[in-house]
C-alpha positions, 0 to 999 in steps of 0.5 A: 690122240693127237692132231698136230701140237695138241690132242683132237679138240671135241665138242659134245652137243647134247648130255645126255646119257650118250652124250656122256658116253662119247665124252669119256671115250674121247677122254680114254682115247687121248682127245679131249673134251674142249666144249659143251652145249646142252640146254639143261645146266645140271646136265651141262654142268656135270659133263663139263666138270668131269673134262674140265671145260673152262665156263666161256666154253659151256653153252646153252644152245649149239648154234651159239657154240657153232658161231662163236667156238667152232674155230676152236674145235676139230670133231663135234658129237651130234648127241641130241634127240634124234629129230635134231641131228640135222640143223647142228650136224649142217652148222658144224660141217659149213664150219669145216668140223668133223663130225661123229653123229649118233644114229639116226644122222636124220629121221627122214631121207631129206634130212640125211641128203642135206647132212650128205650135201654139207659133208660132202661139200665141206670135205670135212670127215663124218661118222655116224654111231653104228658100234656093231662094226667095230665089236671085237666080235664082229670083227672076229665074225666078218675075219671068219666069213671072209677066210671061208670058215664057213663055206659060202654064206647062203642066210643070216639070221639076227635078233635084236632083244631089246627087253621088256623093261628097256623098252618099257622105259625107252619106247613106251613112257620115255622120248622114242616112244611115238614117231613124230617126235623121234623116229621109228624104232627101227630107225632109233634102234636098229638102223646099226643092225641093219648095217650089221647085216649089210656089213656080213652079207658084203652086199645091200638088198634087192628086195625086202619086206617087213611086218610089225606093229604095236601089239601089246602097250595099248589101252585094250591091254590095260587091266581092268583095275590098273591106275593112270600111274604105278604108285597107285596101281593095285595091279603094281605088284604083279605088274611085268612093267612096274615103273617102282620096281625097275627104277628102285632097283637102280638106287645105290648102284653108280652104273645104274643110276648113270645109264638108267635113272639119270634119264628119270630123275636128276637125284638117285635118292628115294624121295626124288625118285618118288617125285618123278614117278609121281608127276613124270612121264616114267611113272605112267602106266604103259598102257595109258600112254601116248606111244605108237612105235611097234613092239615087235618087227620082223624084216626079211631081205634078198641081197642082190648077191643072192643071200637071205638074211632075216632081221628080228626087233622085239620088245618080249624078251629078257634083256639080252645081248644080239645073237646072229647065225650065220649060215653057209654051205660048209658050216654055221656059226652062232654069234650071242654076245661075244661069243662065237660058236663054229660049226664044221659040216665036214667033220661028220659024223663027229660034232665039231663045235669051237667056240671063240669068246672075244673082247675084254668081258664087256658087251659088244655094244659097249666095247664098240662105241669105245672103239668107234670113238678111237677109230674116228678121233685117229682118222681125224688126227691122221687124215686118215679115213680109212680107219672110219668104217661108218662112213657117210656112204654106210650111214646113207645105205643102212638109213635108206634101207630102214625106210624102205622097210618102213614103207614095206611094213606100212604097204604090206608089199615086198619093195624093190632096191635099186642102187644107182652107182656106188660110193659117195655119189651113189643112190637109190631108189625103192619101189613097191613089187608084187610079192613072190609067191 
């Protein structure tokens, strides 16, 4: 992808196991990876040295690739904790950087309006990392609701099973596992889904409510003869969360050593894997920990269109793709993965199912962060920003509804939407309402 004489120059801030990601998308798409900034020098070094960035372009800290290198780059990716979005993201956007930011762009609304405020003052392009639109098989769905493949849609049904062992490792013992030093994890995980639902329905909600809470990880769970930490827990063996068993599955398989115990040890060898468990936070017990994101939420919507829909997170579940269900007055479709499965109501009394597998045999998530990317770098190098469908407009709407459905689920009351214009200049405001009886 290229943006004038050359291709699109990108900087990653943040190399992590995201980071890295968006590195080889860019690297896929034709742009290239012209700078890096990441604390951690193992971590800085690796992902330099699989793009050939020279050394005067690694750095330690983004503000000095702010200060010192942004002249030299045309997109920067905000791929850092979640609670540093914001500062990197502004920096940038003042220095006339494009910028793709991962989800969330801010953990809380203040945050996100200062990132809006720069973008918008900059003119500079932005994108924040919600891949569900861009899966083929979202793209095949929303093609089909919108033809009238399924008569009007009356409700939506969408699950995200996230996987005991995924949040075991990510939401109990890793860095999204309390509120105040990440987000909840409505926000850290499905603020995409969220905009998923708003991107089927083709409306936002005017009213919603949401129940959750931490049910399972905590200390009154804990078995009676559990240790502080699995390598001396005799209730190891038969543990659902075993931290050895998990992490030592991991070992000799180069994907999962990448996507999973990178995050746990800098070495896959048995040795520094049993180093970790020993003294990191991975090989604790995950109900002696320090967590209090919910394990499991539910949040029920009234788009203003008069649609329902309904949006399930939960932690108790094998690891699975999404499934949706679309349901409207001509017929139904079910979405698990990338397969979709039609329903005809007007072939009765027959059964007529047609099923539609899209994409290339990956999951949706990751066919559509690799699509994101390419979308994004070929609206920069176009000027093009029709090609971006997570805008600023889409990012601000699906955040602002995740905290709504925080205060609902906090509030324990239906909370009331109301949007105040539309596009870049658009607001809204969310108030507690009775609930309907």
């Amino acid at each position: 992808m290229s943006l004038g004489a050359g291709p699109v120059r990108v900087g990653i801030v943040g190399a992590g196991s995201r980071g890295r990601l968006h590195a080889r998308h860019v690297h896929r798409a034709g742009g290239r990876v012209a700078a890096i900034a990441e604390p951690h020098a193992g971590r800085r070094d690796r992902i330099a040295d699989a793009h050939d960035v020279p050394a005067a372009a690694r750095y330690a800290d983004w503000a000095d690739l702010a200060e010192r290198g942004a002249d030299r780059l045309d997109v920067v990716v905000i791929a850092t904790q979640d609670h540093d979005h914001v500062e990197p993201a502004v920096a940038f956007a003042q220095r006339g950087v494009h910028l793709l930011c991962e989800k969330p762009v801010a953990t809380d609304e203040p945050g996100a309006r200062r990132v809006a405020d720069a973008v918008r003052r900059a003119g500079v392009q932005f994108t924040v990392c919600h891949p569900l639109r861009y899966a083929p098989s979202t793209r095949a769905l929303v093609a089909a609701l919108r033809a009238g493949r399924v008569g009007d849609v009356v409700s939506v049904q969408h699950l995200e099973p996230v996987g005991a062992w995924h949040f075991a490792h990510s939401y109990v013992r890793g860095p999204w596992r309390r509120e105040e030093t990440a987000s909840s994890l409505l926000l850290a995980k499905c603020s995409h889904d969220i905009d998923l639902l708003t991107h089927l329905v083709g409306d936002r909600p005017a009213r919603l409510s949401s129940f959750g809470r931490l049910s399972h990880f905590r200390p009154e769970h804990r078995p009676a003869d559990a240790a502080a930490r699995c390598l001396d827990c005799p209730v190891e063996p038969t543990c659902p969360f075993s931290a050895p068993r998990l992490y030592r599955s991991c070992l000799g398989d180069p994907d999962w050593e990448e996507q999973l115990l990178s995050a746990v040890t800098e070495a896959p060898t048995p040795a520094a894997l049993d180093a970790a468990l020993r003294d990191g936070p991975y090989g604790r017990c995950v109900y002696g920990g320090d967590n209090d994101v919910v394990d499991h939420q539910v949040v029920a919507f009234e788009f203003a269109n008069g649609v329902s829909a309904t949006h399930t997170v939960t932690a108790f579940t094998e690891p699975a793709s999404r499934q949706t269900r679309v349901f409207g007055t001509h017929g139904s479709v079910e979405v698990d993965g990338a397969v979709l499965r039609f329903h005809d109501f007007r072939a009765h009394p027959r059964t007529t199912v047609e099923t539609l597998t899209t994409g290339d045999g990956r999951a949706p998530h990751q066919q559509g962060d690799e699509e994101l990317v390419r979308a994004f770098l070929h609206a920069v190098a176009h000027d093009d920003p029709d090609a971006n469908l997570t805008g600023l407009d889409e990012a601000l709407a699906s955040h602002r509804i995740v905290w709504a459905a925080e205060r609902s689920r906090r509030s324990g009351q239906t909370v009331r939407m109301t949007w105040d214009g539309e596009g870049a200049d658009g607001a809204v405001s969310a108030s507690p309402v009775r609930a309907c009886g």
